[in-house]
TORTI-815047 format. One line per 2 residues: for each residue y, z, x of N, C-alpha, C. Coordinates in steps of 0.1 Angstrom, whole numbers, m for minus. Layout:
BEGIN
Y/Z/X/Y/Z/X/Y/Z/X | ...
This chain:
BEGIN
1180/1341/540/1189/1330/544/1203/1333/538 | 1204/1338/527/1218/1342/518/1222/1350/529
1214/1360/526/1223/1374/533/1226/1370/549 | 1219/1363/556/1225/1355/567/1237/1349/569
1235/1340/559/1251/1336/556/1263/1340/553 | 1258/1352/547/1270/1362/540/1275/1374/551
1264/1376/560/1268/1385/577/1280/1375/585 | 1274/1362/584/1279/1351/592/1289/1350/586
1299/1348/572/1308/1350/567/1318/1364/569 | 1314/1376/566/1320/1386/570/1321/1391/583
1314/1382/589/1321/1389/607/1328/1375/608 | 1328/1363/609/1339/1359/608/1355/1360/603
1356/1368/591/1366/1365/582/1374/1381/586 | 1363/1392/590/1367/1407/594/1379/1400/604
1370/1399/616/1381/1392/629/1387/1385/633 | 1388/1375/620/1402/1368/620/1416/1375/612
1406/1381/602/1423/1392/596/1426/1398/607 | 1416/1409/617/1426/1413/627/1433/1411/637
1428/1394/640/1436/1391/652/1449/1384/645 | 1449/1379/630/1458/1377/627/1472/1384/624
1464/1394/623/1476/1410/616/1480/1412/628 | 1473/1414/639/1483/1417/651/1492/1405/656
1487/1392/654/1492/1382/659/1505/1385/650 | 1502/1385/640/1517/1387/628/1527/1397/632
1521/1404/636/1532/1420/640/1539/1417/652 | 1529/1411/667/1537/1403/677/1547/1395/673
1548/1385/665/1551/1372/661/1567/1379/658 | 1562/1390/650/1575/1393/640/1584/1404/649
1579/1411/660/1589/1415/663/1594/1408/677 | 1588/1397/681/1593/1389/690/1605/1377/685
1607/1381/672/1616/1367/661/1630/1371/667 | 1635/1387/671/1645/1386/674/1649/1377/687
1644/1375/698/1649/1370/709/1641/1355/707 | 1639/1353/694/1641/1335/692/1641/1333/681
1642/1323/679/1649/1318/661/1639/1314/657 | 1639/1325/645/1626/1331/634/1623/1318/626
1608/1314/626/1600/1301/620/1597/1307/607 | 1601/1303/597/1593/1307/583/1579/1298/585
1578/1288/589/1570/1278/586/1551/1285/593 | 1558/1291/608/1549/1298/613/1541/1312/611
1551/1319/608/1553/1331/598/1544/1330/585 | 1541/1319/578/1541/1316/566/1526/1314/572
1517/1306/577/1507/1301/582/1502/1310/586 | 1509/1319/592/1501/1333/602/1493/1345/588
1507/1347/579/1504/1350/565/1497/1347/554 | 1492/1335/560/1483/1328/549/1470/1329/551
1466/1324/562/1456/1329/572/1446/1341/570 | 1458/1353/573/1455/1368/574/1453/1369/557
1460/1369/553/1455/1372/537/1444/1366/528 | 1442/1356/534/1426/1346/530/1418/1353/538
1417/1356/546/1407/1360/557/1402/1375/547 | 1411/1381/547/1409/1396/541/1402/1395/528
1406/1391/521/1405/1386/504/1391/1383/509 | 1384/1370/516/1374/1366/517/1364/1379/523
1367/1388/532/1364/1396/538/1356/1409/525 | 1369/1411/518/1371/1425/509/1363/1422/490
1361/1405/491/1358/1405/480/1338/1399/481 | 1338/1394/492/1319/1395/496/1315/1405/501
1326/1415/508/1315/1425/512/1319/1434/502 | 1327/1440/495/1329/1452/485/1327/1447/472
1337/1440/467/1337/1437/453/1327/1431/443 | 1323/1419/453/1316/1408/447/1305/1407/455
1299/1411/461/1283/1408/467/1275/1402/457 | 1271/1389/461/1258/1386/456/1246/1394/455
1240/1391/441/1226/1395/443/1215/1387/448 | 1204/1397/456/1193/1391/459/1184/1398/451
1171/1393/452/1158/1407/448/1158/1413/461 | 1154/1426/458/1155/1434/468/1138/1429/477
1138/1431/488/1124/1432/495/1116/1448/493 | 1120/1454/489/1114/1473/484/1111/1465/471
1115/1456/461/1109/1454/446/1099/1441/446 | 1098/1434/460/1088/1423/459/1074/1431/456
1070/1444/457/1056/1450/456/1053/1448/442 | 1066/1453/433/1065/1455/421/1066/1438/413
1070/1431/413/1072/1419/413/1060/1414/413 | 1056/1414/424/1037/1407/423/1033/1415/416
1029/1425/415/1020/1435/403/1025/1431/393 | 1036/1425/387/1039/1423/372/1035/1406/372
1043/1402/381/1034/1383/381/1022/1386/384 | 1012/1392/394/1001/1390/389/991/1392/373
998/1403/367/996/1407/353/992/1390/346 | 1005/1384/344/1010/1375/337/996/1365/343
1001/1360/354/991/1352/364/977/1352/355 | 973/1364/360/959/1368/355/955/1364/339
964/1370/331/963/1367/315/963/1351/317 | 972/1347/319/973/1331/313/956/1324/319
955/1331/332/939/1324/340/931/1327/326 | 926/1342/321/920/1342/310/925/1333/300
933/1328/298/938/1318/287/932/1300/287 | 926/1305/299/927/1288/308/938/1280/314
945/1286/314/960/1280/324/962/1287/332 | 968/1278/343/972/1282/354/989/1283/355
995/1296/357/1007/1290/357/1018/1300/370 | 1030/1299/371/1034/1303/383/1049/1310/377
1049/1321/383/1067/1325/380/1073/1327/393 | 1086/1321/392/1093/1319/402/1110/1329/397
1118/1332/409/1129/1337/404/1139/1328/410 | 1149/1323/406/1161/1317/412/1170/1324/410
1185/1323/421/1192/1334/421/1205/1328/419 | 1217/1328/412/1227/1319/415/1237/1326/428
1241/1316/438/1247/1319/446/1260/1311/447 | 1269/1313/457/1284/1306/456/1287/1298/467
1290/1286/466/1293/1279/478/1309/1274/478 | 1313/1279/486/1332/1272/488/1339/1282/476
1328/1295/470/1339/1307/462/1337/1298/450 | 1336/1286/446/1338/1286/429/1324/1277/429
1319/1269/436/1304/1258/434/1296/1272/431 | 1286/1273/416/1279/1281/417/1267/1269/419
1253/1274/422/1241/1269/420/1227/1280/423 | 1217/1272/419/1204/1282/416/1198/1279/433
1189/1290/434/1181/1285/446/1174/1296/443 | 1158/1289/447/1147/1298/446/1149/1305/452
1142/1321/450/1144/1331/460/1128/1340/464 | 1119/1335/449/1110/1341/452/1099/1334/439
1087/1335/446/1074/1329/435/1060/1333/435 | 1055/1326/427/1038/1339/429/1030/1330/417
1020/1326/427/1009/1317/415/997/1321/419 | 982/1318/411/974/1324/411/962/1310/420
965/1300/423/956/1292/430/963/1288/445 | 953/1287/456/957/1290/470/960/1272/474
963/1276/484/964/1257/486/971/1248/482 | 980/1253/470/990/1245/464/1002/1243/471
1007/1234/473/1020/1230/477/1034/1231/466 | 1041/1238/464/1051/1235/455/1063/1224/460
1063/1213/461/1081/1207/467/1096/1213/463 | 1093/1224/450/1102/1228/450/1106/1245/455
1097/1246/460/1095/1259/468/1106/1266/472 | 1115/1260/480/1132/1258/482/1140/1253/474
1141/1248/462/1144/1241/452/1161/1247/453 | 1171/1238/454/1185/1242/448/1194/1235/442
1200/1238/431/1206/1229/421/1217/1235/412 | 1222/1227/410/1235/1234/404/1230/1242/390
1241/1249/385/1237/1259/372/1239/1250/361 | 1246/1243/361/1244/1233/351/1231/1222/349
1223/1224/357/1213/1219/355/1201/1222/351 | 1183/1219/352/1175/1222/347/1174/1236/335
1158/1239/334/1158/1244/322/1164/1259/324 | 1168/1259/336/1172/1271/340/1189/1272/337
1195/1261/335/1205/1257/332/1211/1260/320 | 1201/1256/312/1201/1253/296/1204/1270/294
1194/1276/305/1191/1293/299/1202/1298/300 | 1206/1298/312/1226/1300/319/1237/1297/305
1234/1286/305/1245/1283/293/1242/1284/281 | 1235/1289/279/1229/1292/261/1226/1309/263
1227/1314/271/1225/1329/274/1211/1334/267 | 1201/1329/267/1188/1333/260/1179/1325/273
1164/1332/259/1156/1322/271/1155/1307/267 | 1146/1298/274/1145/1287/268/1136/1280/276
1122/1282/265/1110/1271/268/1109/1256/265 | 1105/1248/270/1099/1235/269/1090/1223/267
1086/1222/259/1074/1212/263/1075/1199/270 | 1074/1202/283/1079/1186/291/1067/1174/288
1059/1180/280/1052/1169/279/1052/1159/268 | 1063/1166/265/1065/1155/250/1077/1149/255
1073/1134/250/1085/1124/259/1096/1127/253 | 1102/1132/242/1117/1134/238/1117/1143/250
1115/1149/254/1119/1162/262/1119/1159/277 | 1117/1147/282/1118/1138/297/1123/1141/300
1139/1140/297/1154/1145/304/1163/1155/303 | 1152/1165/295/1160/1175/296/1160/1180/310
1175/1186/310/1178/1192/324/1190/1186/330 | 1187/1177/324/1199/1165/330/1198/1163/344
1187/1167/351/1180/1159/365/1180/1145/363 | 1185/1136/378/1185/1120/381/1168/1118/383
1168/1106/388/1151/1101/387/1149/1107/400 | 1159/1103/410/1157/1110/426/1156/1122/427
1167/1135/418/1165/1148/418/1150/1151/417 | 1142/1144/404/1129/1148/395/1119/1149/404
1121/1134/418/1106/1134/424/1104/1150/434 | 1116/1159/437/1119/1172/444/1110/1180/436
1105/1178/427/1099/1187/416/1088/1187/413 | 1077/1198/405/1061/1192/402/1065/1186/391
1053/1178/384/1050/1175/371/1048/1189/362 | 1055/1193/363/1057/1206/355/1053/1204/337
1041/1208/334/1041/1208/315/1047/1213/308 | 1049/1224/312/1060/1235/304/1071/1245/316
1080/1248/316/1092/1256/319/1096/1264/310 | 1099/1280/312/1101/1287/301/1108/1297/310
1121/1295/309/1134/1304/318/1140/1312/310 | 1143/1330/318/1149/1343/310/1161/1343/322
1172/1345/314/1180/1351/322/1181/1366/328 | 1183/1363/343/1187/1375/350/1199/1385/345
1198/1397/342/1211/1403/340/1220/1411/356 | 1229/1413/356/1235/1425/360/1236/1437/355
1228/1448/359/1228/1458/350/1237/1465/362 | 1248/1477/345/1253/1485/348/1242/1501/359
1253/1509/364/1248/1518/372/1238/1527/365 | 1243/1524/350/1233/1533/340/1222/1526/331
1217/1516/336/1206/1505/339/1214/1500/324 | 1218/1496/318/1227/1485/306/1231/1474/312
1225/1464/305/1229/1449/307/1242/1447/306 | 1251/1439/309/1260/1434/315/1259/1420/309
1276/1410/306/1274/1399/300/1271/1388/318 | 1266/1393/332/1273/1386/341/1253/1385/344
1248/1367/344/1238/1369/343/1238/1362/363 | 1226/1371/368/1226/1369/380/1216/1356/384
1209/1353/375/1198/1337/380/1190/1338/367 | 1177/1336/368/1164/1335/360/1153/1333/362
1142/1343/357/1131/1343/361/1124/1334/351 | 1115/1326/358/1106/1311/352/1091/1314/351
1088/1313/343/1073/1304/342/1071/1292/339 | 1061/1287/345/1061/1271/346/1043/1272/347
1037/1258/348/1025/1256/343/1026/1240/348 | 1015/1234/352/1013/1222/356/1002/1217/346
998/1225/337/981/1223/334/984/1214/318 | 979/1208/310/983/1199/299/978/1208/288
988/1213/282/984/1221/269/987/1235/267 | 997/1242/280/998/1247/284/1008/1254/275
1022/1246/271/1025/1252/260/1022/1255/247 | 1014/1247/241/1008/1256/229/1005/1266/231
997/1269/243/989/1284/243/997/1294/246 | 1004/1293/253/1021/1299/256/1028/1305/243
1034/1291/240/1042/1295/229/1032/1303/215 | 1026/1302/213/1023/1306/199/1008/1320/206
1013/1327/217/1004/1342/222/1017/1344/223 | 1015/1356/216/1031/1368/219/1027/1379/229
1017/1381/236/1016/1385/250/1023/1380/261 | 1026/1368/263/1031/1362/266/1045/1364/266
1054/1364/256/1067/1370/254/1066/1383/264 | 1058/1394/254/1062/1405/259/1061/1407/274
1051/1400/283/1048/1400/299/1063/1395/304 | 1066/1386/298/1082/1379/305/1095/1384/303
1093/1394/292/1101/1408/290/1101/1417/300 | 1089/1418/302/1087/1432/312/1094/1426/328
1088/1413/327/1094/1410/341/1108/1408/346 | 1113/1399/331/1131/1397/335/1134/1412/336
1132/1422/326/1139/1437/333/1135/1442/346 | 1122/1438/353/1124/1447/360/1130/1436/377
1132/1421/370/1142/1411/380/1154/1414/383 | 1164/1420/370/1174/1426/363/1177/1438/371
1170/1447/370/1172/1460/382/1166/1458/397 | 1159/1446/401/1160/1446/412/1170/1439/421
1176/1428/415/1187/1419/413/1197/1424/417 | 1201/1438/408/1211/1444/405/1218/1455/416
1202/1455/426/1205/1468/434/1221/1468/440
C-alpha cells in the first residue's frame, strides 16, 4: 500500500513539474506582447518547484523504507526460531515489524508492515495498526533510541504509551511488548543514527515477561532479528 502511494505520488508530481516548466517558458516568452504578472509568474514558479522537490526527494533522495518481499523468507525463518523457543518456554508470543512512514512530508507515524505468530485462528485488531511515533512502546523505543520492554501487566504500566481508552480498544490485551529499533544501514552494512521503525515482540499469555525478561536467548534471538530487519529495511 506505501509503495502504492508513493507511484501515485511521483507520477503525479513528475507531470505537473513538466507541464508546469513548459507552461512557464510559454508564459514568459509571451510577457512581451502583454504586461508581465509577477503574481502569475510567481504561482507558475511555485508550483513547478514544489512539484520537482516533491518528485526528486521521494523518488531519489529520501525513499522510504519497506521490508523487502525477497527478505520476508528470511524473516519467517528467524520469527519462526523465536516463535518456536518461546512455544518451548510455554508462551505464545508474536513479532511484528512497524515501519515509520510520512504523511504531508513532516507527520511521521508507525504502521504495521509485517507479522508472524505461532497459533492459527487468531485474529490480531491491530494487524493494520497505525499510530503516531510518539506513541506506544514502540514510541518510547524511537525516542529513547534503545530497546524497550514492558510489563503491561502491572497496573503502574496501564498507560504507558500514552494511548487514549478509544486508541487501546484497536489493540490486544497484550502482557508484554518488547520493541528494537530499526536502523538505516550504511552501503557498508554500519548503522546509521536514522532509525527506520521497530521490530516487536508481544505475548498475550500472563507471565510472559518474567520468562522473557530474565532468558537471555531471548535477547540474543531479537538481536539477530532487528539486524537482519535493518538490512532488509535498508535495501
Amino acid at each position: 500500500m506505501f509503495r502504492l502511494r508513493r507511484r501515485i505520488l511521483l507520477s503525479i508530481c513528475s507531470p505537473i513539474a513538466s507541464i508546469f516548466s513548459v507552461g512557464l517558458s510559454v508564459y514568459t516568452k509571451l510577457s512581451p506582447q502583454q504586461k508581465f504578472n509577477w503574481t502569475v509568474f510567481s504561482l507558475i514558479a511555485g508550483v513547478l518547484i514544489i512539484s520537482s522537490f516533491l518528485a526528486i526527494y521521494f523518488g531519489s533522495i529520501k525513499p522510504l523504507r519497506d521490508p523487502s518481499t525477497n527478505g520476508e523468507l528470511l524473516l519467517k525463518t528467524v520469527s519462526a526460531r523465536i516463535i518456536s523457543y518461546a512455544k518451548s518456554k510455554a508462551i505464545d508470543v508474536r513479532i511484528t515489524i512497524l515501519i515509520i512512514h510520512r504523511r504531508f512530508i513532516f507527520f511521521r507515524f508507525f504502521r504495521m508492515r509485517w507479522a508472524s505468530w505461532y497459533k492459527t485462528g487468531i485474529y490480531y485488531p491491530d494487524d493494520n495498526a497505525s499510530f503516531s511515533i510518539e506513541k506506544g512502546i514502540a514510541g518510547i523505543a524511537f525516542k529513547e533510541n534503545n530497546p524497550v520492554i514492558v510489563n503491561l501487566e502491572d497496573p503502574a504500566n496501564a498507560d504507558t504509551g500514552g494511548f487514549t481508552d478509544n486508541e487501546k480498544k484497536r489493540f490486544p490485551k497484550h502482557t508484554v511488548i518488547w520493541s528494537w529499533p530499526i536502523y538505516e544501514l550504511t552501503k557498508d552494512g554500519n548503522p546509521t543514527k536514522t532509525i527506520l521503525g521497530t521490530v516487536n515482540l508481544d505475548s498475550l499469555d500472563s507471565g510472559a515477561f518474567v520468562k522473557i525478561i530474565n532468558d537471555p536467548a531471548f535477547k540474543t534471538n531479537m538481536e539477530d532479528i532487528r539486524d537482519y530487519a535493518s538490512k532488509i529495511a535498508s535495501c
